[in-house]
C-alpha positions as CSV (number, residue, x, y, z in Angstrom):
1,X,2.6,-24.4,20.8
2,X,4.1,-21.3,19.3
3,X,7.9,-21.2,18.9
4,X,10.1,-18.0,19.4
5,X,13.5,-17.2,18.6
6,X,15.6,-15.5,21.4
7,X,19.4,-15.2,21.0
8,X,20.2,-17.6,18.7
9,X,17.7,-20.3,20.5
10,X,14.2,-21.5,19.0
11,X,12.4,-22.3,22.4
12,X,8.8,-22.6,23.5
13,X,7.3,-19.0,23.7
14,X,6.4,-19.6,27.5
15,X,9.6,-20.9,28.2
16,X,11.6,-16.9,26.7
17,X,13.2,-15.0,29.3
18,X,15.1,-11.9,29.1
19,X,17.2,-10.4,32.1
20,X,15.0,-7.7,34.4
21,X,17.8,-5.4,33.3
22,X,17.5,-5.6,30.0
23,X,17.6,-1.7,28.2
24,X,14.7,-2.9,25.7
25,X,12.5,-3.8,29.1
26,X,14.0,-0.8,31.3
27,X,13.9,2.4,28.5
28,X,12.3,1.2,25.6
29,X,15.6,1.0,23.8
30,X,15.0,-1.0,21.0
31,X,13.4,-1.5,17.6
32,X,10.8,-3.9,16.2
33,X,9.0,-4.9,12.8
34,X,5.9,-7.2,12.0
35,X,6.0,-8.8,9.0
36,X,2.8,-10.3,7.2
37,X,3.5,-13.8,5.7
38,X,0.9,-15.3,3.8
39,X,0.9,-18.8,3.1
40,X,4.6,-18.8,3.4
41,X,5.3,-15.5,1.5
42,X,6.7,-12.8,3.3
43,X,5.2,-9.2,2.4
44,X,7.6,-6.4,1.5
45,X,10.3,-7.8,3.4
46,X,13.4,-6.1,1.8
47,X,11.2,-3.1,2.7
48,X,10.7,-4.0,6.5
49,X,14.7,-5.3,6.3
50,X,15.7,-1.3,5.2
51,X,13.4,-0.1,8.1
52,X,15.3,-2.2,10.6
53,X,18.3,-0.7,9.4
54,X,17.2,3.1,9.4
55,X,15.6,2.4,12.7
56,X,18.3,0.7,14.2
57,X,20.9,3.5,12.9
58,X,18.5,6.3,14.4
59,X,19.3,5.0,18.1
60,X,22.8,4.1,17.6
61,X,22.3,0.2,16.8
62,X,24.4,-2.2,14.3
63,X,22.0,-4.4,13.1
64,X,23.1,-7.9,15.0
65,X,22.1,-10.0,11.8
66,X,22.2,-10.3,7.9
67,X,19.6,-9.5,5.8
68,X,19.7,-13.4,4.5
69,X,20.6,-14.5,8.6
70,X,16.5,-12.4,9.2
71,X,15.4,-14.1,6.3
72,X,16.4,-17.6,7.6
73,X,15.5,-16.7,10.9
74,X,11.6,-16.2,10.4
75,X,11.3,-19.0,7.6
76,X,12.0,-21.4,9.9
77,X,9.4,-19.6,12.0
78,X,6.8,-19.4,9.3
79,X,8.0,-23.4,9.3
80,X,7.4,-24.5,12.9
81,X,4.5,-22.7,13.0
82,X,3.2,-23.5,10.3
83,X,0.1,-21.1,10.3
84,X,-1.3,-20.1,6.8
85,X,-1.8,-16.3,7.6
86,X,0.8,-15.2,10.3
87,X,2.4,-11.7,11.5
88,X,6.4,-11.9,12.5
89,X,7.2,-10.0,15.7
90,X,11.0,-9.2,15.5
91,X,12.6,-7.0,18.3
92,X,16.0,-5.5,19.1
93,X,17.2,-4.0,21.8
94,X,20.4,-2.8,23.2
95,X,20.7,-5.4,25.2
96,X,21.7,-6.2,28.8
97,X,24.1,-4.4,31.2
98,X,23.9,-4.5,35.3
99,X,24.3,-0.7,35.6
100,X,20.9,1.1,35.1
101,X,22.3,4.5,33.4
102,X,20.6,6.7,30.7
103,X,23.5,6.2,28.8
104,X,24.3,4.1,26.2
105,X,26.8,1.2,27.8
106,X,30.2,0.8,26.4
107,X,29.5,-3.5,25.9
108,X,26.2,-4.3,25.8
109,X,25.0,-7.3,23.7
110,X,21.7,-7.0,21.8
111,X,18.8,-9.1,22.3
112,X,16.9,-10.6,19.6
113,X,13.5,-11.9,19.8
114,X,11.1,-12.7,16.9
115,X,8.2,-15.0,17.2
116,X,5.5,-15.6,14.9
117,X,1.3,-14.8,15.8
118,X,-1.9,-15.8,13.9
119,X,-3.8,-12.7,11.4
120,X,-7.0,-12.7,9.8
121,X,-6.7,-13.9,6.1
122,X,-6.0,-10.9,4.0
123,X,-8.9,-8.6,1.6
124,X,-8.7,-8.9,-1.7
125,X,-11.3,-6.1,-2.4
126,X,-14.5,-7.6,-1.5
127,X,-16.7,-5.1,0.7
128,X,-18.3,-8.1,2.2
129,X,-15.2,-9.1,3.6
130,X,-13.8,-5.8,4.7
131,X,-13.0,-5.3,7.8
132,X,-14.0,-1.4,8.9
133,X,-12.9,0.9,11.6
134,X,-14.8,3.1,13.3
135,X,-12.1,5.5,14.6
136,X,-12.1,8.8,17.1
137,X,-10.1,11.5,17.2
138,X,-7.6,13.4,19.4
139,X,-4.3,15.7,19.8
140,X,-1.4,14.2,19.4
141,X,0.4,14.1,22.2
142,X,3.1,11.4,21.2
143,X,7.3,12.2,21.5
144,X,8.6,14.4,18.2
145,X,10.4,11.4,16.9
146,X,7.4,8.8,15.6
147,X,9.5,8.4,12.4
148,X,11.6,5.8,14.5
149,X,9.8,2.4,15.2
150,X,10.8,1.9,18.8
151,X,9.4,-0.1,21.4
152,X,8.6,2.9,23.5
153,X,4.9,2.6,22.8
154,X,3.1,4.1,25.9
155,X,2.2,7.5,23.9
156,X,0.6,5.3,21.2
157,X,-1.2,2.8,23.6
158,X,-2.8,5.9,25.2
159,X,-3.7,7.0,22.5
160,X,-5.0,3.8,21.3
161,X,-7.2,3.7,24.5
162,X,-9.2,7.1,24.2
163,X,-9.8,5.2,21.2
164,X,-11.0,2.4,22.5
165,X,-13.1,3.9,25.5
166,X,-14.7,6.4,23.4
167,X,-16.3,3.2,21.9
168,X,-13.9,3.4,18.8
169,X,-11.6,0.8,17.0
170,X,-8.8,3.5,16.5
171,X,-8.2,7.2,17.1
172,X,-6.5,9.1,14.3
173,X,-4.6,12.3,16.1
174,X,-3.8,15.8,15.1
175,X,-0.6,18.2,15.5
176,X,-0.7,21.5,17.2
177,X,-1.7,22.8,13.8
178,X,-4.7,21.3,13.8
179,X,-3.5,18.7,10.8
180,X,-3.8,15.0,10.7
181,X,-0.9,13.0,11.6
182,X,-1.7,9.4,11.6
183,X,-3.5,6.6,13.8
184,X,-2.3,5.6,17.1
185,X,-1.3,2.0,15.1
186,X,-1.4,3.0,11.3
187,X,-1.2,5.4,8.6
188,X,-4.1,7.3,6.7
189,X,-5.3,7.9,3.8
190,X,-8.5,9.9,3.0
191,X,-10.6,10.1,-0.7
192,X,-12.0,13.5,-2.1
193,X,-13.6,12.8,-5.3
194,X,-11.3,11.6,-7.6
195,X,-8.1,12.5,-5.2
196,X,-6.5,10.0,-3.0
197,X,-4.2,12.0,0.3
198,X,-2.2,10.5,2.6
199,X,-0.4,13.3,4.7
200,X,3.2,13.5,4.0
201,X,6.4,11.9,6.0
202,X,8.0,13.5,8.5
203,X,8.9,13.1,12.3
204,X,5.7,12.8,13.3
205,X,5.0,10.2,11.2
206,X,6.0,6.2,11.2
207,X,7.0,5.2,7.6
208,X,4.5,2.8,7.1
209,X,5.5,0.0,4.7
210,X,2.3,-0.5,3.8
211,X,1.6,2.4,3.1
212,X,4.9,3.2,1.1
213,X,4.1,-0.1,-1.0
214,X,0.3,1.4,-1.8
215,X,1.7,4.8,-2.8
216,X,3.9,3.2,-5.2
217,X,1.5,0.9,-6.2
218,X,-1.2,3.6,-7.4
219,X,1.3,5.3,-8.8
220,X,2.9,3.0,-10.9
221,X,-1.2,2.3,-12.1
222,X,-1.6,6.1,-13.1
223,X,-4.1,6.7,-10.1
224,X,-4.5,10.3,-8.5
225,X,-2.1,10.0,-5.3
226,X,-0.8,12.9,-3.8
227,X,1.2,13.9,0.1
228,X,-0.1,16.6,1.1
229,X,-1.7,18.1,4.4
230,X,-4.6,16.8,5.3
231,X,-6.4,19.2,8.0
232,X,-9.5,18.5,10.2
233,X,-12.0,19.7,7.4
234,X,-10.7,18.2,4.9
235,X,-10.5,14.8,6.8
236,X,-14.3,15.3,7.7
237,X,-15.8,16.5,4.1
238,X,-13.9,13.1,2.8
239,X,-15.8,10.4,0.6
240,X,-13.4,7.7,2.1
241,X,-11.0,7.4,4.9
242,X,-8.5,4.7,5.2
243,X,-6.5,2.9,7.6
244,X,-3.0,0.9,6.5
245,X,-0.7,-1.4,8.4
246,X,1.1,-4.7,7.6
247,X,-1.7,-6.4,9.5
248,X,-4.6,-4.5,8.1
249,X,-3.2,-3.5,4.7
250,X,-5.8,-1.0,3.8
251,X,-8.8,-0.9,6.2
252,X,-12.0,1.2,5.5
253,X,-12.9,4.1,8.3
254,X,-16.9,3.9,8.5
255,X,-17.3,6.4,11.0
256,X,-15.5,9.2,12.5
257,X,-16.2,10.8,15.9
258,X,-19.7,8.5,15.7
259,X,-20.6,10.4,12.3
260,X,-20.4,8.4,9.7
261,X,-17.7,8.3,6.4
262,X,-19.5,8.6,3.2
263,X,-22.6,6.2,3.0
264,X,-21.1,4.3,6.2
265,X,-19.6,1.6,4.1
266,X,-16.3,0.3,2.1
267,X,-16.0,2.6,-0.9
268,X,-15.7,2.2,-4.8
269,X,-12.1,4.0,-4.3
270,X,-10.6,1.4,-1.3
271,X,-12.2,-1.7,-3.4
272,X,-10.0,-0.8,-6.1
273,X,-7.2,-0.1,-4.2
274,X,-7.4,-3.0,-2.5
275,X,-7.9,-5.2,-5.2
276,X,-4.4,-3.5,-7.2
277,X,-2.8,-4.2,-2.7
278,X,-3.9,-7.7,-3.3
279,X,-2.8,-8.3,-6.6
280,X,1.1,-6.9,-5.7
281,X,1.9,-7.4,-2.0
282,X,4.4,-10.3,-3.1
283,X,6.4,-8.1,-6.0
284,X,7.0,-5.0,-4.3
């Protein structure tokens, strides 16, 4: 039986109910995180905690609890559950009122939520146990503020499903200019020679922790990383194309559009940069 926080409550996650006219359900209005935890250990959770904030700031949101109270709150998560590779859901939204209005409310108490769900054991650079994407591609039709991480999904699901019924694990989109953004779920990164890309933040663009944590990590090991544009050529003519996430931490692309990425398999590049991901998700 999984457990769930709601409101101050730990209660069966079956048994969590929210009111019909609650903003999160109604609008969207609200902000989430999911945090890896690997045999007990959280994975750049200060990082997820400053997200919160920023996120929660962006829509007009105190954030209802401590950093420590969070902390607490999804050890004793991790605890119940007691799962040996979990993610942590956590969710706010602006709460409850009884009047249905596009405006904010004057009172509105937030709801919290948080609850915890089983993820495959991490990679720690082994090709043989990397799990690779084979992705599509599309136009980015998504609202202009992607840099907030709000429950408003819909745009990404969509995405996510010409994805998924062109045959593909993932669809990584493109702006007007014809310029890679990110995945309908993740970030990208893509290898030319000795170069490692990742496009560079903006609205358009979540924040990825996991990504932000890999930047700094090849960094801080001397390793060619650069933001910059990445158009549609440049994407295609790469040796290696990557997916991040908190789930996925980096995630091979194989094939792209049904054409395969290099040789079609995990490259020397992503097996290194896992292995450095691996070696510092718990410092950073």
């Amino acid at each position: 039986m999984t457990t769930a926080y709601l409101n101050g409550e730990f209660v069966p996650l079956e048994d969590a109910r929210i009111s019909p006219m609650d903003r999160g359900f109604l609008f969207g209005d609200g902000i989430y995180e999911v945090i890896p935890s690997y045999g007990g250990n959280m994975v750049g959770f200060a990082r997820h905690m400053q997200r919160l904030d920023q996120g929660l700031s962006a829509i007009q949101l105190d954030n209802p609890l401590s950093t420590e109270a969070w902390q607490s709150l999804l050890a004793s998560l991790i605890e119940k559950d007691q799962g040996e590779h979990l993610g942590l859901y956590l969710q706010v939204t602006r709460g409850t009122s009884l009047i249905r209005n596009h405006k904010f409310p004057s009172e509105c108490r937030q709801t919290v939520f948080a609850y915890p769900f089983e993820v495959n054991a991490p990679c720690n650079g082994n090709p043989a146990e990397a799990a690779c994407y084979r992705v599509a591609t599309a136009h980015d039709r998504r609202w202009r503020r992607c840099d907030i991480k709000s429950v408003a999904l819909l745009g990404n699901v969509l995405h996510m499903m010409e994805g998924v019924n062109a045959g593909a694990d993932e669809v990584l989109l493109f702006n007007e200019q014809d310029e890679l953004t990110e995945a309908a779920a993740c970030n990208v990164f893509v290898v030319e020679g000795s170069r490692i890309v990742t496009p560079p933040l903006d609205q358009a663009k979540l924040p990825g922790v996991t990504r932000n944590m890999l930047v700094d990590i090849l960094r801080n090991e001397r390793m060619p990383i650069y933001e910059e544009t990445v158009s549609r050529a440049k994407l295609l003519a790469a040796d290696e194309v990557w997916l991040t996430s908190s789930t996925k931490e980096i995630a091979p692309v194989i094939a792209i559009d049904d054409e395969p990425v290099g040789d079609g398999r995990p490259g020397a590049v992503w097996a290194q940069a896992q292995t450095l991901f691996a070696r510092h998700r718990f410092t950073l």
